[in-house]
RODRENVEX-670210 format. One record per residue: residue in one letter; x, y, z of N, C-alpha, C in turn; residue number from 1. Coordinates in pm, 1 decimal. Example, Ala and Ser with C-alpha at 12.3 -4.5 7.8 and 13.67 -1.06 7.14 Angstrom:
BEGIN
aa; n.x; n.y; n.z; ca.x; ca.y; ca.z; c.x; c.y; c.z; i
A; 1319.0; -569.0; 780.0; 1230.0; -450.0; 780.0; 1320.0; -330.0; 780.0; 1
S; 1285.0; -225.0; 708.0; 1367.0; -106.0; 714.0; 1290.0; 3.0; 787.0; 2
END
This chain:
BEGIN
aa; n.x; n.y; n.z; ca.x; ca.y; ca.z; c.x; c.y; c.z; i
X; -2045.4; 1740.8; 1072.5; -1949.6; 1791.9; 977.1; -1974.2; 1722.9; 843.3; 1
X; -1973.3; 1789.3; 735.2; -1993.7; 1729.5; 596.3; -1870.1; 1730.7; 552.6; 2
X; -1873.0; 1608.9; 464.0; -1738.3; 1570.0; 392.7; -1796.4; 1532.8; 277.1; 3
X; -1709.3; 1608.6; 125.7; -1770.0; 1528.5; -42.0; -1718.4; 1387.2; -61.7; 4
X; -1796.8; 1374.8; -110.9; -1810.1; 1198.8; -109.1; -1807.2; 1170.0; -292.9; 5
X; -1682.4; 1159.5; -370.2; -1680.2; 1138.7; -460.7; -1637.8; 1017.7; -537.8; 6
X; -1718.6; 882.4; -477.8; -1728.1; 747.8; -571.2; -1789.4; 708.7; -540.9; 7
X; -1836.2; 581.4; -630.6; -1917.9; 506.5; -620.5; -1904.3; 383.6; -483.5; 8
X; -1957.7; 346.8; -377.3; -1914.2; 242.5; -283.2; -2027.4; 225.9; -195.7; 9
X; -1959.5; 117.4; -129.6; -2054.7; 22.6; -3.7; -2069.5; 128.0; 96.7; 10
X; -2196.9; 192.2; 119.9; -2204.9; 291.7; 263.4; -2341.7; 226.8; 349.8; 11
X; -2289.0; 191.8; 481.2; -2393.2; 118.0; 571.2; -2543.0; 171.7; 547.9; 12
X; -2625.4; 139.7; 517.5; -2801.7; 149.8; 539.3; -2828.2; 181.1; 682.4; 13
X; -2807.7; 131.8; 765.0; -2819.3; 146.6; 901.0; -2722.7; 84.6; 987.5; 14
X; -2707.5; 51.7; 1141.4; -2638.8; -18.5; 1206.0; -2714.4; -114.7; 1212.4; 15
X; -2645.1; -246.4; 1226.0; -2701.8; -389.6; 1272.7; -2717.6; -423.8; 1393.6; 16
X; -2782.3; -426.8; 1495.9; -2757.0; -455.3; 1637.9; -2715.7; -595.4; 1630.5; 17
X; -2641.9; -616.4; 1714.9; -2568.2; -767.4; 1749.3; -2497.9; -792.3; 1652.7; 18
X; -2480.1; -764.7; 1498.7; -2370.6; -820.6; 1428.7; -2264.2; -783.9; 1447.2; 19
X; -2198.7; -896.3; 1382.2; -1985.9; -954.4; 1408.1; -2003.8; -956.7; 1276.3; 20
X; -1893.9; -837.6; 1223.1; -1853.3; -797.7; 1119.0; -1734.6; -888.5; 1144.0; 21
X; -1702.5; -975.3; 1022.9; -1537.4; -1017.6; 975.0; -1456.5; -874.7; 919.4; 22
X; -1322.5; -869.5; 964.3; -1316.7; -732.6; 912.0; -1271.9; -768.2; 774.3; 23
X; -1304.0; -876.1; 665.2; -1264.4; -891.6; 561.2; -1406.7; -917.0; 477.5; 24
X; -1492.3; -892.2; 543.9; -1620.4; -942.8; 491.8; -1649.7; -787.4; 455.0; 25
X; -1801.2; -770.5; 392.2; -1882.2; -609.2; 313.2; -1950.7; -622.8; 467.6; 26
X; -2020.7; -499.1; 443.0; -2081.7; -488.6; 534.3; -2224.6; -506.1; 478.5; 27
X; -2281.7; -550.3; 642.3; -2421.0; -568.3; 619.3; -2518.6; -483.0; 549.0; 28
X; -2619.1; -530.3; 515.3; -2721.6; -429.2; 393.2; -2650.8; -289.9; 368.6; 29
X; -2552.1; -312.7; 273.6; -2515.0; -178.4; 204.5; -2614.7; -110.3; 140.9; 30
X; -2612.0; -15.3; 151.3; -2651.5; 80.3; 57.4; -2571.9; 127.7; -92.5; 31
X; -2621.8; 116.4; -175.3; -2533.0; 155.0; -286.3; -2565.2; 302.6; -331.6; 32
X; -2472.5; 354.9; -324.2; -2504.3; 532.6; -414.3; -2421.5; 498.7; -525.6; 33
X; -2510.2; 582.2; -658.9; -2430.4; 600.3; -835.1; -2465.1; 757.5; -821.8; 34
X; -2316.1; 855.8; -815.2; -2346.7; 959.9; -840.4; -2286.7; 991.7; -952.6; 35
X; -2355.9; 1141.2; -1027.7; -2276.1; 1187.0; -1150.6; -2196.3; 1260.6; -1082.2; 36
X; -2222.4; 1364.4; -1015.8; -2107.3; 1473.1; -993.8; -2078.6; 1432.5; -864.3; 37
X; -2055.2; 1485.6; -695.2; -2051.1; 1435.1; -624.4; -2160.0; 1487.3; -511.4; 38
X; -2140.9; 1418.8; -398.1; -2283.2; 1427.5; -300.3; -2192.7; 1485.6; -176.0; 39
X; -2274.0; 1453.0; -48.6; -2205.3; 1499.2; 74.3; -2265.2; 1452.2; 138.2; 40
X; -2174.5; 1363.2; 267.0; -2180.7; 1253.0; 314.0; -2204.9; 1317.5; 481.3; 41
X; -2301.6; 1303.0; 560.9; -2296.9; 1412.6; 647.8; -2340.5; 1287.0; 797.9; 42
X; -2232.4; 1285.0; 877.7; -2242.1; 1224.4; 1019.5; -2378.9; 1237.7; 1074.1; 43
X; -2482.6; 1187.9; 1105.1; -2584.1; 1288.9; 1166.1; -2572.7; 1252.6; 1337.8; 44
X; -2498.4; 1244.2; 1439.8; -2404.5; 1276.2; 1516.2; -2264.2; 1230.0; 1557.9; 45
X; -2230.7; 1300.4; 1657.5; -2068.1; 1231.5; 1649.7; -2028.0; 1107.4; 1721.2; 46
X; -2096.4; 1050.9; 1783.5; -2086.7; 903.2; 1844.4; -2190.9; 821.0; 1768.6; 47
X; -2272.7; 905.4; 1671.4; -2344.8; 750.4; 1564.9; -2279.3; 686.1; 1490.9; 48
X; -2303.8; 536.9; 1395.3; -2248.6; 532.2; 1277.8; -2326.1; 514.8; 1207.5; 49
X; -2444.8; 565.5; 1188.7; -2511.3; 629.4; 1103.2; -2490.0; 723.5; 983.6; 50
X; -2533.2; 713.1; 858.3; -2489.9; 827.5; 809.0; -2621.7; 866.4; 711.0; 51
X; -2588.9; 989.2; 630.0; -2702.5; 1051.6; 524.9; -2581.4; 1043.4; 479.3; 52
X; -2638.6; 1025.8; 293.2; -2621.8; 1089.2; 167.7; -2706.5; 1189.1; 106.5; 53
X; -2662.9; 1303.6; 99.5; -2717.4; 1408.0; 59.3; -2694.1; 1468.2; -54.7; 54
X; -2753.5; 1486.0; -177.1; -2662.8; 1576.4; -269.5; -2677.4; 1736.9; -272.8; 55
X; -2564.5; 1777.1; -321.5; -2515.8; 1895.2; -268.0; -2629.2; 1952.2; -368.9; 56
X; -2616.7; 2083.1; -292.1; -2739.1; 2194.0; -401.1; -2659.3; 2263.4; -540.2; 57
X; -2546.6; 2242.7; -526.0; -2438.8; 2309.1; -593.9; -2435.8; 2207.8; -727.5; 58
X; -2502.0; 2077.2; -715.6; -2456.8; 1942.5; -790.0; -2574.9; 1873.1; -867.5; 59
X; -2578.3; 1858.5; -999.4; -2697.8; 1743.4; -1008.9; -2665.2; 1616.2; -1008.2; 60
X; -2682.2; 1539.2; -863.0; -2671.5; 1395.9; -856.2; -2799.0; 1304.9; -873.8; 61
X; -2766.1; 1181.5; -850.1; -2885.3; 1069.3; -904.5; -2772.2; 978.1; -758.4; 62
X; -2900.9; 886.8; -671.0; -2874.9; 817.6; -567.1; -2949.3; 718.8; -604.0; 63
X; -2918.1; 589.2; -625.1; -3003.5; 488.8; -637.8; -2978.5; 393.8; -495.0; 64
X; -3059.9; 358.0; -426.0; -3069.8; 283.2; -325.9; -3096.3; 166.5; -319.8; 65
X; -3005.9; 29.4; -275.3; -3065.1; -91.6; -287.3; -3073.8; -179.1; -114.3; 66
X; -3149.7; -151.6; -38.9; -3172.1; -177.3; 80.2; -3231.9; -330.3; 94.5; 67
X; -3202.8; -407.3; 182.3; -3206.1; -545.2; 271.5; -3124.0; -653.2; 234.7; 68
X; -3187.5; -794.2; 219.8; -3087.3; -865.2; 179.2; -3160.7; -920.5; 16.7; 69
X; -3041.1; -1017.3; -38.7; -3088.6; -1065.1; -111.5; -3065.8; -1235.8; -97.8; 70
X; -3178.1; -1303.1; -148.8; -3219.1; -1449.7; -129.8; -3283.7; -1475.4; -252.2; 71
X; -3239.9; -1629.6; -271.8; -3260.6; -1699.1; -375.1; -3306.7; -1856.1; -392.6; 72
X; -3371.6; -1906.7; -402.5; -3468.6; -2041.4; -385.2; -3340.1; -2125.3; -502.4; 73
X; -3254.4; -2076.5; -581.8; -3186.1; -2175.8; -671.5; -3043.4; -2168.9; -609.9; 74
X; -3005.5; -2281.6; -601.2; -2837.5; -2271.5; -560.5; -2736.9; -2192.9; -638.5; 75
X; -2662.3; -2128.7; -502.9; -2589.5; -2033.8; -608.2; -2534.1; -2117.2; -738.6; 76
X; -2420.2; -2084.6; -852.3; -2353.1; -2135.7; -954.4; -2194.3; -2075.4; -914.6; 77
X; -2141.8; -2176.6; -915.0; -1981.6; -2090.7; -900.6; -1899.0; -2142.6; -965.7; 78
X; -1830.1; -2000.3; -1014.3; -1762.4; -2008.9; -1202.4; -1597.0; -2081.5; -1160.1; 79
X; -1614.4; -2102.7; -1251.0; -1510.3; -2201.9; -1292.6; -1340.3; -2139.8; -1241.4; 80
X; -1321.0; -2059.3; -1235.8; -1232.7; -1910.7; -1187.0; -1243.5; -1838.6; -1092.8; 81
X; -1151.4; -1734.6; -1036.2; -1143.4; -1654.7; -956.9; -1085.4; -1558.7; -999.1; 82
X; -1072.0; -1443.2; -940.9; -1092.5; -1282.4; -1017.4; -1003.0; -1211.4; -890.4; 83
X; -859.2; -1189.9; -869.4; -803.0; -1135.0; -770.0; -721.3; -998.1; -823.5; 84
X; -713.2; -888.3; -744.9; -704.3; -724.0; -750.5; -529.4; -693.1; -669.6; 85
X; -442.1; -665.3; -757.6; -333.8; -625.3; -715.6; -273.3; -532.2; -690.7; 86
X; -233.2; -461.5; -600.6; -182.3; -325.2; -613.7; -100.1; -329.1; -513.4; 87
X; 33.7; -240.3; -546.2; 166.6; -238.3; -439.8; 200.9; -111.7; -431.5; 88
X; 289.7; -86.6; -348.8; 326.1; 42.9; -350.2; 501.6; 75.5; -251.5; 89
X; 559.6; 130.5; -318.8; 677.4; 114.5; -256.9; 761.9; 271.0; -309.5; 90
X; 798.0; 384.1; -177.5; 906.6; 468.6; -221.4; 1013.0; 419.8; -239.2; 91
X; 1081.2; 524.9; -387.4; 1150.1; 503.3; -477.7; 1272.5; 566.5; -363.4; 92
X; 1407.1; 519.7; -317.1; 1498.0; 594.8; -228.7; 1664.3; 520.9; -310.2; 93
X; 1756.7; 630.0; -292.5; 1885.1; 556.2; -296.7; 1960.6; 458.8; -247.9; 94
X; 2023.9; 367.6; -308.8; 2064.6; 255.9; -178.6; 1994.1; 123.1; -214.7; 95
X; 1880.3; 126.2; -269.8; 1818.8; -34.1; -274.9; 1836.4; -39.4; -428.0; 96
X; 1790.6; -220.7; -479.5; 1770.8; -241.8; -599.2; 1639.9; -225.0; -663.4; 97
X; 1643.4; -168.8; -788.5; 1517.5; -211.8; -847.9; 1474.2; -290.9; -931.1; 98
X; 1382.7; -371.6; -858.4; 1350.0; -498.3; -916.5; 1230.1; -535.4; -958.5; 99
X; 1149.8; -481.9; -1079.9; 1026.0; -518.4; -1114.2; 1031.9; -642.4; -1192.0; 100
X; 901.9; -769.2; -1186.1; 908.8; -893.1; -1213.1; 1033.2; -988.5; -1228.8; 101
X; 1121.1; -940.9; -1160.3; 1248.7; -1083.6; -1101.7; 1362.1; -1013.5; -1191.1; 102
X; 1327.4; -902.0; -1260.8; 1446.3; -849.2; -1313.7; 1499.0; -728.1; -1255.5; 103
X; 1667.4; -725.9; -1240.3; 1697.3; -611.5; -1144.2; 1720.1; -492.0; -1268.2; 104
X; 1705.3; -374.0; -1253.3; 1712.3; -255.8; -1330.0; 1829.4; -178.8; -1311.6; 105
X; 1902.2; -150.0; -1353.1; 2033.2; -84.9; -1294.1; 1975.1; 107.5; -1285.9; 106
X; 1967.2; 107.4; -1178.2; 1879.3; 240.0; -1146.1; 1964.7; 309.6; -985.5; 107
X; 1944.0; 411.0; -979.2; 2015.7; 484.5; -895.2; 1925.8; 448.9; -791.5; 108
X; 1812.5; 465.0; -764.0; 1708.7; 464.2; -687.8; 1631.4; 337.7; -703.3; 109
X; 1585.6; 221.9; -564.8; 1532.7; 114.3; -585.1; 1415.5; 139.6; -507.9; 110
X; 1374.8; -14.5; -453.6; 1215.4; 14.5; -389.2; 1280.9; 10.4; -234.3; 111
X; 1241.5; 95.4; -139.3; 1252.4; 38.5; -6.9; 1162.1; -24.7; 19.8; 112
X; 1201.7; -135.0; 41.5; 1090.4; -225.4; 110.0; 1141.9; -359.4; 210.4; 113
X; 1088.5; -439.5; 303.2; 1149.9; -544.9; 382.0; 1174.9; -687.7; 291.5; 114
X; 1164.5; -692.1; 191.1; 1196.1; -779.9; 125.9; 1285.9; -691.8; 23.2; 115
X; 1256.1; -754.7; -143.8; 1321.3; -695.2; -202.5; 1253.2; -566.7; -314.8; 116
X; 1144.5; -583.9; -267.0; 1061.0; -474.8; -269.0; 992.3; -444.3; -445.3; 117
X; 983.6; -592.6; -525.7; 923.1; -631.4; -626.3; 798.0; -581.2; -643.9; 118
X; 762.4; -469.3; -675.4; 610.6; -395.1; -710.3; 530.8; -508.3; -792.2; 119
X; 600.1; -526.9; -879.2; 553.0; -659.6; -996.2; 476.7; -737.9; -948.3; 120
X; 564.3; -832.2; -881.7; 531.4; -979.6; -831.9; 459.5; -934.4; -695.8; 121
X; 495.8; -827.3; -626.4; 390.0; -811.8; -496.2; 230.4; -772.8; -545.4; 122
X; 174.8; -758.8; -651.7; 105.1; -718.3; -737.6; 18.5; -829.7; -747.8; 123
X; 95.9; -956.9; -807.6; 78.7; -1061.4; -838.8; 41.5; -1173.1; -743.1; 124
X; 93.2; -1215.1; -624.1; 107.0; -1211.4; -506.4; -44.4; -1148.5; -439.8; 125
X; -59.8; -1044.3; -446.3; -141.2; -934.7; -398.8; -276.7; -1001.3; -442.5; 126
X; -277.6; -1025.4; -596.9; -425.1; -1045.1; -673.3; -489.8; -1207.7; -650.7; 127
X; -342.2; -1317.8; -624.3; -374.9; -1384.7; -578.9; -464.6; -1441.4; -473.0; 128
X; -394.2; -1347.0; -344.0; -464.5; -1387.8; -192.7; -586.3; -1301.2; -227.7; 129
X; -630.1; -1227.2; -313.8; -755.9; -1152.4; -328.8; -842.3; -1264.6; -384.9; 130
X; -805.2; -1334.3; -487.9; -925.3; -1440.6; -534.8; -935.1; -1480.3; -447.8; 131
X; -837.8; -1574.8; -346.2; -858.9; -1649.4; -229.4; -975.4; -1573.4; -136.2; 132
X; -957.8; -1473.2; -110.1; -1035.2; -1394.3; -9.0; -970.8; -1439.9; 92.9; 133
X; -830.0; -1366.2; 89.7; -750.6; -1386.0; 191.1; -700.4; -1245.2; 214.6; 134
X; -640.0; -1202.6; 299.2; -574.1; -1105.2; 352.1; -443.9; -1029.4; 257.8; 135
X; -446.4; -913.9; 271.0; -349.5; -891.6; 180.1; -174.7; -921.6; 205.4; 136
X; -113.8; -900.2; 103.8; 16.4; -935.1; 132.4; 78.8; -894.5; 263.8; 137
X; 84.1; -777.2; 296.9; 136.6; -753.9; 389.5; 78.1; -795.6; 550.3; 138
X; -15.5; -834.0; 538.0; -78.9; -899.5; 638.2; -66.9; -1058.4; 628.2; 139
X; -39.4; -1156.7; 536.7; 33.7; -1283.7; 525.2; 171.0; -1296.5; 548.3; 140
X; 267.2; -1228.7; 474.3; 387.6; -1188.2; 502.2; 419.0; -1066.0; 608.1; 141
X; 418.6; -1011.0; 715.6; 418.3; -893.9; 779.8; 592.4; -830.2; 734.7; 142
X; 612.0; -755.6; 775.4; 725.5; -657.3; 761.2; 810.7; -728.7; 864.2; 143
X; 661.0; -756.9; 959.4; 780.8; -763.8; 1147.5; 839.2; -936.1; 1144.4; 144
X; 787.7; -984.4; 1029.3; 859.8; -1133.9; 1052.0; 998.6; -1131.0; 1030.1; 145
X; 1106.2; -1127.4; 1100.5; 1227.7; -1166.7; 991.0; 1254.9; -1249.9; 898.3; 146
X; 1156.5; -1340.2; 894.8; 1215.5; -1457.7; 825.0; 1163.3; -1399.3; 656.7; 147
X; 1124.6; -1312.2; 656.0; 1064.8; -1207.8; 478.4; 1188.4; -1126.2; 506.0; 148
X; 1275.8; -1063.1; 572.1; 1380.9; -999.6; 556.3; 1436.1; -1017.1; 425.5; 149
X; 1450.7; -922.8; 327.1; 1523.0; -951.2; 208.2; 1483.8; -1079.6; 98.8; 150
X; 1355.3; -1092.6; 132.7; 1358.7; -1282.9; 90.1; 1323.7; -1202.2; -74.2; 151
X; 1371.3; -1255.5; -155.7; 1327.9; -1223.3; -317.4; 1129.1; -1222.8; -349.4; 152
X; 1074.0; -1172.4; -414.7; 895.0; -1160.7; -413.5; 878.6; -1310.7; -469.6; 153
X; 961.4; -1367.6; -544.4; 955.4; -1511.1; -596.4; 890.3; -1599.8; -483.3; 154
X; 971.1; -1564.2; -344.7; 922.8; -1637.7; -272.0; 770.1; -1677.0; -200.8; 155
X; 721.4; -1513.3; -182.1; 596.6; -1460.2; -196.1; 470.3; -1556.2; -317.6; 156
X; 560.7; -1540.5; -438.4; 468.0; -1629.2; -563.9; 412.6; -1751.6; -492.1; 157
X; 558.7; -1811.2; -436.4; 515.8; -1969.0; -467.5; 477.1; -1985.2; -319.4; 158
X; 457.3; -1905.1; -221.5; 403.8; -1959.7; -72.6; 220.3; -1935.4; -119.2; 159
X; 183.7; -1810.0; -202.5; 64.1; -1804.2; -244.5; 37.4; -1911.7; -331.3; 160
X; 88.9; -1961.6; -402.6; 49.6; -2061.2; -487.8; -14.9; -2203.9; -398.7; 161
X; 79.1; -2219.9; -330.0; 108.9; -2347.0; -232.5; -34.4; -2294.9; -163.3; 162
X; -82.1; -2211.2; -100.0; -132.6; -2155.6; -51.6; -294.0; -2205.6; -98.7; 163
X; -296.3; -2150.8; -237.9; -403.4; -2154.1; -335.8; -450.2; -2275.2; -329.2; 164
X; -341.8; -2401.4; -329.6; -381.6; -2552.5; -396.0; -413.9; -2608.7; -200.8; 165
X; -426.9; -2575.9; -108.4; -437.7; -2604.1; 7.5; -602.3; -2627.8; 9.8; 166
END
C-alpha cells in the first residue's frame, strides 16, 4: 500500500539485525530524504520493515541519500548550551481555569488537563527535559500519578530544573 510522504525526516536505510533501539534514541543509519513536492513511501511487504522512497510520477522530487555511519579521529566538541523543543496541547472545555504562564485568564473555557493545565509553562517544562534528552512531560509527570493532580505547572518548572542541575 502507498502512502504520500510529505516532510523532510529520519526513514530506516535498512533493518539492523541484533540492534536494541532506545526508544528515545534515532534510529540506526537513517536515511535522509529532501523533497520539493512530495514522494510515496511504499511498504515493500506487510510483515517487513523495510521501506522504498519513491517519487511519484505526478511530482518533480530530488532524494538525497546519506547511508552508514559517521566517525571521526578528533574528539567530539560540546557547546557550551543545550537546545530543548516545547510543545503542549490541551482542549479548550467549560468548567476549568485558564492559565497560560502562571497567570489565570478570566475565560469561560479553560485547559482540561490533570494538573492545571498551563500550555505555557508545560511548553517550558517540555523544552527543558528535551535538552536533557529526557522523556517528555507527560511521561516524567504521568496523568496516572495523583500526586500531579491539580499541582500548579510551577511545580513542573522547578522539579525540571532540580532535575537539570542533578
Amino acid at each position: 500500500m502507498a502512502t504520500r510522504f510529505y516532510s523532510c525526516s529520519l526513514i530506516p536505510a535498512r533493518p539492523t539485525s541484533g540492534s536494541v533501539l532506545n526508544k528515545y534514541s534515532l534510529l540506526p543509519n537513517p536515511r535522509i530524504s529532501i523533497t520539493r513536492r512530495h514522494t510515496t513511501l511504499v511498504s515493500s511487504s506487510s510483515s517487513s520493515s523495510s521501506f522504498t522512497l519513491r517519487a511519484s510520477v505526478s511530482s518533480a522530487a530530488t532524494s538525497t541519500a546519506v547511508d552508514g555511519t559517521i566517525s571521526s579521529t578528533k574528539p567530539s566538541k560540546s557547546l557550551p548550551f543545550r537546545v530543548g523543543h516545547g510543545f503542549d496541547l490541551h482542549r479548550l472545555e467549560p468548567g476549568y481555569p485558564l492559565i497560560i504562564g502562571g497567570i489565570d485568564i478570566p475565560h469561560d473555557r479553560g485547559c482540561e488537563a490533570h494538573s492545571d493545565g498551563d500550555v505555557l509553562l508545560h511548553c517550558v517544562v517540555d523544552a527543558i527535559l528535551g535538552a536533557l534528552g529526557l522523556p517528555d512531560i507527560g511521561q516524567i509527570f504521568p496523568d496516572s500519578d495523583p500526586k500531579w493532580k491539580g499541582a500548579p505547572s510551577s511545580v513542573f518548572i522547578k522539579e525540571a530544573v532540580s532535575i537539570s542541575l542533578m
